[in-house]
C-alpha positions in Angstrom: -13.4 28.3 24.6 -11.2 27.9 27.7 -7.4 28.7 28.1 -6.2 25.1 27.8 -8.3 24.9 24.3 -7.2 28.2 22.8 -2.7 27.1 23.8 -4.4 23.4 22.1 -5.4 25.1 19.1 -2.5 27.7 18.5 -0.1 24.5 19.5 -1.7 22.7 16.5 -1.5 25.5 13.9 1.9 25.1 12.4 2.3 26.3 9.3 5.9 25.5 7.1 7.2 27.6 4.1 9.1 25.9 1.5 10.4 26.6 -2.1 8.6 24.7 -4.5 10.4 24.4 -8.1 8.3 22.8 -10.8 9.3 21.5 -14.2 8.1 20.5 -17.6 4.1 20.2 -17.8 3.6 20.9 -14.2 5.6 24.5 -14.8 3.4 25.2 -17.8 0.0 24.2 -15.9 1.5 26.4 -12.6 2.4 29.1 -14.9 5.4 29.4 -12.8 8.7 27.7 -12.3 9.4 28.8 -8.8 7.5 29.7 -5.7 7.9 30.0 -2.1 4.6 28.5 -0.5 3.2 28.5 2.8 1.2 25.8 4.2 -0.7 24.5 7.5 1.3 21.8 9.0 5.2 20.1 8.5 4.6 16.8 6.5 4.9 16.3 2.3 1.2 15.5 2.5 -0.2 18.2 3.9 1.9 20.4 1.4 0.9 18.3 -1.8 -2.9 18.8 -0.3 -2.3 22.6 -0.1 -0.1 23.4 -3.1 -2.9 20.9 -5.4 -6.0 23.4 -3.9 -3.6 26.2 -4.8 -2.5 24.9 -8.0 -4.3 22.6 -10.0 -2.0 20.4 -11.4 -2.5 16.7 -8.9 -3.5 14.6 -12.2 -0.1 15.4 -13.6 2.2 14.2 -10.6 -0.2 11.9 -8.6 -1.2 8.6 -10.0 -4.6 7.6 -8.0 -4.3 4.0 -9.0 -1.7 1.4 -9.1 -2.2 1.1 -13.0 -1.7 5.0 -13.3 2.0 4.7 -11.6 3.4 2.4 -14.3 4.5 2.6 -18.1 3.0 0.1 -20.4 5.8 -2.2 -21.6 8.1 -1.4 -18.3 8.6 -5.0 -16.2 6.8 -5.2 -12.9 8.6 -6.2 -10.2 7.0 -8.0 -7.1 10.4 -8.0 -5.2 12.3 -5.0 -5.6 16.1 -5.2 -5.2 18.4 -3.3 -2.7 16.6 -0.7 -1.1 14.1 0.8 -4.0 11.0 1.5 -2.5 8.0 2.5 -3.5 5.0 4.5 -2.5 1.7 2.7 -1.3 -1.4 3.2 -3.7 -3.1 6.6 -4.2 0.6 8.0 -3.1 2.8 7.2 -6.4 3.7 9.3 -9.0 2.1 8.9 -12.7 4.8 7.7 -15.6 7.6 10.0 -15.5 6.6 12.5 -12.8 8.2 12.7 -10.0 8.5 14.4 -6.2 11.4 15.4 -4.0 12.3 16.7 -0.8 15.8 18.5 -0.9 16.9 16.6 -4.2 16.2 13.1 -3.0 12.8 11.3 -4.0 10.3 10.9 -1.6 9.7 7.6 -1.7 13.7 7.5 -0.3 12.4 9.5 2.3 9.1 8.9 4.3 7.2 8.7 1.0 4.2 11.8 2.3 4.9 11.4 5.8 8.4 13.0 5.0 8.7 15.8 8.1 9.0 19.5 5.9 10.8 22.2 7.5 11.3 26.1 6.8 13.3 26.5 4.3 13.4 23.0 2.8 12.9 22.7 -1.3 10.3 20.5 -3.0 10.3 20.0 -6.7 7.6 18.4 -8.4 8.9 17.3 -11.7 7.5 16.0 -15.0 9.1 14.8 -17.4 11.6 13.4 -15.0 14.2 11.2 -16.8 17.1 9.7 -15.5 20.1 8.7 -18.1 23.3 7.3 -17.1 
């Protein structure tokens, strides 16, 4: 390996440490409530990809299918109003889980593209309910 592939490859290693809270089921499964995690790279996927080989708890937060994101009996709406957004396929949450990125959900964000830094906190959350 020459000198311009060994700065390549140490230029490409970047690793990010967040705090990761988790609630409800996903605490129990993780046996933990809080933990400070280290991963290769800086976006929301490549920490979900890490903390899920670490942890095995990806079938309660990520819905695989489009029919795994959604509640029976809630309305589905082709044209969401305002600015609610929502995650492509394979990158939604299941019924009442949820992810965020300093307190605001990722799909508010850059869904898993969302740029991590040191530092930042992620929670993944299930049950999440909102009441107002």
């Amino acid at each position: 390996m020459g000198a311009t592939d060994a700065a390549s490859e140490t230029a490409e290693t970047v690793t990010t440490t967040v705090e990761v809270n988790l609630t409800g089921h996903v605490r129990s499964a993780a046996g933990t409530h809080q933990v400070e995690f280290t991963f290769a790279g800086e976006t929301l996927r490549a920490f979900l990809d890490a903390f899920f080989e670490a942890y095995d708890v990806r079938d309660l937060v990520i819905a695989e299918r489009e029919a795994d994101a959604t509640t029976r009996g809630w309305a589905r709406v082709e044209q969401p109003p305002g600015t609610w957004r929502k995650n492509p396929e394979g990158e939604q949450t299941r019924p009442y889980a949820r992810v965020l990125v300093n307190g605001v959900f990722n799909e508010n964000l850059d869904g898993f593209d969302t740029l991590l830094e040191d530092g930042d906190r992620v929670a993944l959350m299930k049950p999440f309910l909102y009441c107002v």
